[in-house]
C-alpha positions as CSV (number, residue, x, y, z in Angstrom):
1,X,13.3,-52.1,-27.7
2,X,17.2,-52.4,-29.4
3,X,19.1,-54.4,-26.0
4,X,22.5,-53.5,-24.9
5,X,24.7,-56.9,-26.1
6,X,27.4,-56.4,-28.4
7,X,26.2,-56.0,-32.2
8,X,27.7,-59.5,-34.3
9,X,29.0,-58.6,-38.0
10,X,25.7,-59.3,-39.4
11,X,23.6,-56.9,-42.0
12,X,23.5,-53.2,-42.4
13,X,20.5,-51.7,-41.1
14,X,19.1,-48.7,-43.1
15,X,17.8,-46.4,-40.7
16,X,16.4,-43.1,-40.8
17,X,18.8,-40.0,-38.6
18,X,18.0,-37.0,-36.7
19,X,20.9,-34.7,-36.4
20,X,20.8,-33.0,-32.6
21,X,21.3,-29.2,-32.9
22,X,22.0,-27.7,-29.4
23,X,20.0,-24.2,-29.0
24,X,18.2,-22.1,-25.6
25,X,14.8,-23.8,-25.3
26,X,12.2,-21.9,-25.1
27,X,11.1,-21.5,-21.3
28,X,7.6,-20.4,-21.3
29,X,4.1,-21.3,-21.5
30,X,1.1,-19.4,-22.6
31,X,-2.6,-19.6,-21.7
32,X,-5.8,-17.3,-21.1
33,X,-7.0,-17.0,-17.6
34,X,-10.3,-14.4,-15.5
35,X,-8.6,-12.4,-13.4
36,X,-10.3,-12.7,-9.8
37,X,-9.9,-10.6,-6.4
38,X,-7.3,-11.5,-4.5
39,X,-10.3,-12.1,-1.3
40,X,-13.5,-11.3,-2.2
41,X,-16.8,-11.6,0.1
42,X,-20.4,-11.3,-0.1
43,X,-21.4,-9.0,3.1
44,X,-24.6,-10.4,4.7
45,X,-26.6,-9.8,7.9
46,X,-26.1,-12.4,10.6
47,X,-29.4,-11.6,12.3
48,X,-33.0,-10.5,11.2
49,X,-33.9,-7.0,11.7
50,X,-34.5,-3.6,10.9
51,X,-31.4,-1.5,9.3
52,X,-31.0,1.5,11.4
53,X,-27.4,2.5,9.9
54,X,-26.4,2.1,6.5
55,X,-22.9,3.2,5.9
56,X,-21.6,1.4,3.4
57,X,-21.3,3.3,-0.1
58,X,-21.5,2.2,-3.6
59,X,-18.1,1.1,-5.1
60,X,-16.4,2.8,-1.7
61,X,-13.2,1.7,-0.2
62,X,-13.0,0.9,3.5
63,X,-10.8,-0.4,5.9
64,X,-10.5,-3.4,7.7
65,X,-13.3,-3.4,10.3
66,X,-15.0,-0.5,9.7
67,X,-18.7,-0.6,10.6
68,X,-20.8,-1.0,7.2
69,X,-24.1,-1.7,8.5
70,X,-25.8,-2.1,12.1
71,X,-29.4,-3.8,12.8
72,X,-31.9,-2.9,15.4
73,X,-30.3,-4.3,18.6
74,X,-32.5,-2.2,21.3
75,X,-33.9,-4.9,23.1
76,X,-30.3,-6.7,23.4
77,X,-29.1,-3.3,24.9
78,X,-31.5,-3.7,27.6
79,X,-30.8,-7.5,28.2
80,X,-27.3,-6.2,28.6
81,X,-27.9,-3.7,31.1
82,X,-30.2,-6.2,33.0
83,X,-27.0,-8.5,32.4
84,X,-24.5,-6.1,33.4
85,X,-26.8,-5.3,36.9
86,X,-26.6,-9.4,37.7
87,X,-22.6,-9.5,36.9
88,X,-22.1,-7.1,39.5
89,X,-24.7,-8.3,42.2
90,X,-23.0,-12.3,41.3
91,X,-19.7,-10.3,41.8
92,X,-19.9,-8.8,45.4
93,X,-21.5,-11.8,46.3
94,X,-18.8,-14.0,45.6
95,X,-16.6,-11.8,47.2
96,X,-18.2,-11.2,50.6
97,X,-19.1,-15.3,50.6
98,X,-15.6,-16.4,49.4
99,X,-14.1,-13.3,52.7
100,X,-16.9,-14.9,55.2
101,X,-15.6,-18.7,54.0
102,X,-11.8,-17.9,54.8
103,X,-13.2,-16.9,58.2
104,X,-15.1,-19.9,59.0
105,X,-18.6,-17.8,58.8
106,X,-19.6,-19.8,55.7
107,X,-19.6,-23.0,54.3
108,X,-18.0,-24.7,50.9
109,X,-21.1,-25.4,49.3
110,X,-21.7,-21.4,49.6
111,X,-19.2,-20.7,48.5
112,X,-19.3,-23.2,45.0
113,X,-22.6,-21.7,44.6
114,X,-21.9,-17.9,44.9
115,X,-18.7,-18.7,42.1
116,X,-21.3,-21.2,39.9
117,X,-23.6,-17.7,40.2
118,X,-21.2,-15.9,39.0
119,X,-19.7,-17.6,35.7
120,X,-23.6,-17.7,34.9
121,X,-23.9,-14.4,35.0
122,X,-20.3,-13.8,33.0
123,X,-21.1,-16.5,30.7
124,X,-24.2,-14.7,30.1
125,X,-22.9,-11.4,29.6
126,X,-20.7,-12.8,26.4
127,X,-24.4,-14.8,25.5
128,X,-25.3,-10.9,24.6
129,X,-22.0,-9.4,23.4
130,X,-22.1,-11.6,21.0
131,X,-26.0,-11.2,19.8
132,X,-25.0,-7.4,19.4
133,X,-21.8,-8.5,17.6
134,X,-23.9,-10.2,14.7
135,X,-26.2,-7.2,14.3
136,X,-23.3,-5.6,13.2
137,X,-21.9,-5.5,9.5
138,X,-18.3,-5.6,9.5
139,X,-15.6,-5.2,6.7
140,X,-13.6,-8.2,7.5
141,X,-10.3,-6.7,5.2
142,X,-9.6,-3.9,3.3
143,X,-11.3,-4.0,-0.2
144,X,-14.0,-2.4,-2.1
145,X,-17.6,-2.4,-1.8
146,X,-19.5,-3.7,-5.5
147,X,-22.8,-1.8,-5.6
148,X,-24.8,-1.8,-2.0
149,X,-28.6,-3.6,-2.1
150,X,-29.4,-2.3,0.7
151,X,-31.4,0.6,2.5
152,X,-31.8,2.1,5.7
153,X,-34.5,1.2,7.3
154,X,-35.3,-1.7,5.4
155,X,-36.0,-5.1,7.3
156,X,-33.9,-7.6,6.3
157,X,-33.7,-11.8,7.1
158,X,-30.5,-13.3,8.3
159,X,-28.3,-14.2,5.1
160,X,-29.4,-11.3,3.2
161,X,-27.2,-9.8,1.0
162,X,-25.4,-5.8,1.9
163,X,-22.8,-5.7,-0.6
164,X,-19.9,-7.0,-2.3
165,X,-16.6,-6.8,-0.4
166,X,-13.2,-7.3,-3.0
167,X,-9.5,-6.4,-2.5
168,X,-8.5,-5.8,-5.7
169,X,-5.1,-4.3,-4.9
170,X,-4.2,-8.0,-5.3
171,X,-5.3,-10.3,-8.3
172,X,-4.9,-13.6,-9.0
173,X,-6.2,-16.3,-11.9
174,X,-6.4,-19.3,-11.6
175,X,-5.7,-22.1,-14.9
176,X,-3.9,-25.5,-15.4
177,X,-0.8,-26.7,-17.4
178,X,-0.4,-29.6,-19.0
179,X,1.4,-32.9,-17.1
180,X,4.9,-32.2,-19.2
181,X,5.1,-29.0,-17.5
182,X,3.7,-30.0,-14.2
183,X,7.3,-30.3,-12.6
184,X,8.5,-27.4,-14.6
185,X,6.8,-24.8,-13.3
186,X,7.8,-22.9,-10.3
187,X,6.4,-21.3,-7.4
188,X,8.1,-17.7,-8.0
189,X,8.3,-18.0,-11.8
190,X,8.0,-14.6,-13.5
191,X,4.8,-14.2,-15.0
192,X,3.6,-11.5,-17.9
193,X,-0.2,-10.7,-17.6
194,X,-1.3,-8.7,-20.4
195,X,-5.2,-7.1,-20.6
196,X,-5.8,-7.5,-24.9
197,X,-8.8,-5.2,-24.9
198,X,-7.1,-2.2,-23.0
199,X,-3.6,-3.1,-24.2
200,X,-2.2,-3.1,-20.2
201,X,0.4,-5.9,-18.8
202,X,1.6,-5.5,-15.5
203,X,4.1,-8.6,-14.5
204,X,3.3,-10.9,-11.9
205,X,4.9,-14.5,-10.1
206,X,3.3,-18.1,-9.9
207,X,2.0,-18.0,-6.1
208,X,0.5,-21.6,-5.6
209,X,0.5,-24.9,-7.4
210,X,-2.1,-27.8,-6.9
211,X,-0.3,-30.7,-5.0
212,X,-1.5,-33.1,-7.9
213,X,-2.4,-33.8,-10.8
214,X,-5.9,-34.1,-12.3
215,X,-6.6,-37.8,-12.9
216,X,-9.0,-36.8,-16.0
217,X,-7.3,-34.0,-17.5
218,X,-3.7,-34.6,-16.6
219,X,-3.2,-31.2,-16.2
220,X,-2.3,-29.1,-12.9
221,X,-3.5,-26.1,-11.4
222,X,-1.9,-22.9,-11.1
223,X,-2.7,-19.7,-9.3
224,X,-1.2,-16.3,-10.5
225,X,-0.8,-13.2,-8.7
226,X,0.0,-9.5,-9.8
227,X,0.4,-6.3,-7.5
228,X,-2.9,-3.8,-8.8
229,X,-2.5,-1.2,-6.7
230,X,-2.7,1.3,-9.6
231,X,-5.4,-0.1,-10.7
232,X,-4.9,-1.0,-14.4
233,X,-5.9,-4.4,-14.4
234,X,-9.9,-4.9,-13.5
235,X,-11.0,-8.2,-11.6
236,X,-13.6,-10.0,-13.9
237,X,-11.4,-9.5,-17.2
238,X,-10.3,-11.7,-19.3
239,X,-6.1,-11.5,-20.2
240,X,-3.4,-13.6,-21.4
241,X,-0.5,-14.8,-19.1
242,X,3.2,-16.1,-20.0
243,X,5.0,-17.8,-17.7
244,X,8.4,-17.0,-17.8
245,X,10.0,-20.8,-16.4
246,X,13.6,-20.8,-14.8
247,X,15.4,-22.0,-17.4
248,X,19.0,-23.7,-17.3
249,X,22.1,-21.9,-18.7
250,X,23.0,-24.9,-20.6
251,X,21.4,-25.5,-23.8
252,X,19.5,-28.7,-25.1
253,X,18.3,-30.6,-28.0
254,X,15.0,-31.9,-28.9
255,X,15.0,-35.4,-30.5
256,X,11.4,-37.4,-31.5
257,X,10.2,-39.2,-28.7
258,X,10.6,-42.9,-30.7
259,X,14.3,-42.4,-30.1
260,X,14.3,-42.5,-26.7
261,X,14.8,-45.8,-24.8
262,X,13.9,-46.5,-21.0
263,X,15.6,-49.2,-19.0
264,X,16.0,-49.4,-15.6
265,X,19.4,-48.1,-15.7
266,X,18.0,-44.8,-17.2
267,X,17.1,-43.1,-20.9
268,X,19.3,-43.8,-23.8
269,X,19.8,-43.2,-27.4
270,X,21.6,-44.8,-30.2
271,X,23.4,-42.5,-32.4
272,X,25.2,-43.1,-35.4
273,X,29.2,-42.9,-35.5
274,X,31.3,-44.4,-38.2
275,X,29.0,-46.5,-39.6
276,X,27.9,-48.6,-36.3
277,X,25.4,-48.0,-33.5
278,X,26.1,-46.7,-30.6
279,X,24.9,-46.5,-27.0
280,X,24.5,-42.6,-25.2
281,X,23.2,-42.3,-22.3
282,X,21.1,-39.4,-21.9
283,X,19.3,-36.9,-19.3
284,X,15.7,-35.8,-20.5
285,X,13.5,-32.7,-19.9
286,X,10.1,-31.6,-20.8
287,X,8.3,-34.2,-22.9
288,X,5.3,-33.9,-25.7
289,X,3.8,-36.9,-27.4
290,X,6.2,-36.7,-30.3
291,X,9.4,-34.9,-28.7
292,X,11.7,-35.2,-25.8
293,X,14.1,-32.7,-25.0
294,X,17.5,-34.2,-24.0
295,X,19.7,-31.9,-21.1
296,X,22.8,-33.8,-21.5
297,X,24.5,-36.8,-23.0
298,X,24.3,-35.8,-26.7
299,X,26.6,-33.4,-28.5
300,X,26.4,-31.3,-31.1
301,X,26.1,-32.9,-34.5
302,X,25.3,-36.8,-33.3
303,X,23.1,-38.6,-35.6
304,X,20.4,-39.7,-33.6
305,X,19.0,-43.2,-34.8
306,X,15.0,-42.7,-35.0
307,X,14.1,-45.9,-36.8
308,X,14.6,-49.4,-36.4
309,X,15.3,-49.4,-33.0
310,X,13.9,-52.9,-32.3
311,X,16.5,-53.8,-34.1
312,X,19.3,-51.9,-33.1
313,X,21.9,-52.9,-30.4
314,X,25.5,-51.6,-29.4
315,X,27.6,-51.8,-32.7
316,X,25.5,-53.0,-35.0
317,X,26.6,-51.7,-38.7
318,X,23.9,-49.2,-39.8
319,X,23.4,-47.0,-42.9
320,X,21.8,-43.5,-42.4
321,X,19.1,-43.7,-45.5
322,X,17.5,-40.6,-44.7
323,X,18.2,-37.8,-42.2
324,X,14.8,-36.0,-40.6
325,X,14.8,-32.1,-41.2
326,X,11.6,-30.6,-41.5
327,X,9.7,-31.5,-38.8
328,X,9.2,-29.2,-35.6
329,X,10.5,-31.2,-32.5
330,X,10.7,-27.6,-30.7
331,X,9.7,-28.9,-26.8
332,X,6.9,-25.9,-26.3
């Protein structure tokens, strides 16, 4: 890479230019992405049994906690009153022993005995709230139910499937950028989800983003959410989203990335000015395999140096042979 020293009074170099031109960036990326429930579930029964209540409805919306389906739980009911009969005996006797103990007519170990009787009995008690608890169905948010597969009166083996459970007032998608964006993009960026088959865009915001980087792919994940309580947009479609990025109110260039030189005092450039080269320091910002976008440093009209730069160090005489145009540096 060109050093720093002071160019001699050597040769003209003949070196190729790229003119910066100063113009808004465009701040946004583009992608395709399955739109997914916000929380979805798959309803199962926790517990084998028969189905004695079915309540649960195909494509229905219920609320959080409402009872969807209930198995057998007769013989638990009685264990519960038997359960219920011994928490009350354990009870009374833990009073009258702990009454008789703080008048001398009985004895610690009676006492630790009549209180160890009695958590037994408690502890068993919640042993069988909770068995009934697991014959029960529950919707664990508000959502919709997908189609039931389920009937009353059917038996059915714990882990078998009831129904579907989705809230699809909230969507998300989830998709990855590519590493030159990775720092770019924003939790809270706007976000423009648009549905191609139905012709519906709603706009949404950038609600999570990975903490790293994949190794393999360098890319990052992002996760997308959009408000569908109307309804328009249908989880399991496929749509295209725009991310709006914050963008700066100044304006940048783009200059091709063999330009750019690295050192550990920062990025630099050498641009051409009255016939010798010369040192800018520069700021960058996104980045592509052939462009880099420069923030600050340059100003409009500088004749970037893009060739030679091996060769190149601070006022060296140079010769602008041929000045770039054509090519696309555009940092999108």
């Amino acid at each position: 890479m060109g050093g720093k020293g002071k160019g001699g009074g050597g040769r003209t170099l003949n070196v190729e230019g790229y003119v910066a031109t100063f113009a808004a960036q465009k701040q946004e990326f583009q992608t395709m992405a399955t739109l997914e429930p916000y929380n979805s579930v798959s309803l199962s029964a926790a517990v084998s049994g028969r189905l004695v209540e079915l309540h649960a409805k195909d494509g229905a919306s219920v609320p959080k906690g409402m009872l969807l389906a209930k198995i057998d739980d007769s013989e638990l009911r009685a264990q519960q009153k038997q359960a219920e009969s011994n928490l009350s005996l354990a009870t009374q006797r833990e009073r009258r022993t702990r009454t008789l103990y703080q008048q001398g007519g009985a004895t610690l170990e009676d006492l630790e005995a009549a209180v160890a009787n009695l958590q037994s009995a408690e502890a068993n008690m919640d042993l069988i709230k909770a068995q009934i608890e697991k014959t029960e169905v529950r919707a664990p948010f508000a959502g919709k139910l997908g189609l039931v597969s389920v009937s009353e009166g059917q038996w059915l083996n714990a882990g078998a499937p009831v129904a579907e459970l989705s809230d699809v007032k909230k969507l998300k998608a989830k998709f990855s950028v590519p590493q030159r964006y990775a720092s770019v993009v924003k939790v809270g960026d706007k976000v423009i989800l648009k549905d191609q088959e139905r012709n519906v865009e709603k706009k949404g915001k950038v609600s999570a983003l990975d903490a790293t980087i994949s190794e393999s792919s360098r890319t990052r994940q992002v996760v997308v959410s959009v408000d569908n309580s109307n309804g328009k947009l249908i989880a399991g479609g496929y749509t295209s989203i725009t991310i709006k990025m914050k963008a700066g109110k100044n304006k940048s260039t783009t200059i091709p990335a063999e330009a750019l030189i690295l050192d550990r005092d920062g990025a630099y450039v050498f641009v051409a000015q009255d016939g010798k080269a010369h040192i800018k320091h520069v700021k960058t910002g996104l980045r592509t395999p052939f462009s880099v976008e420069i923030t600050s440093g340059l100003s409009k009209g500088d004749t970037v140096i893009v060739s030679g730069i091996i060769s190149l160090r601070e006022g060296v005489p140079v010769n602008i042979k041929d000045v770039r145009h054509s090519m696309n540096y555009e940092v999108d």
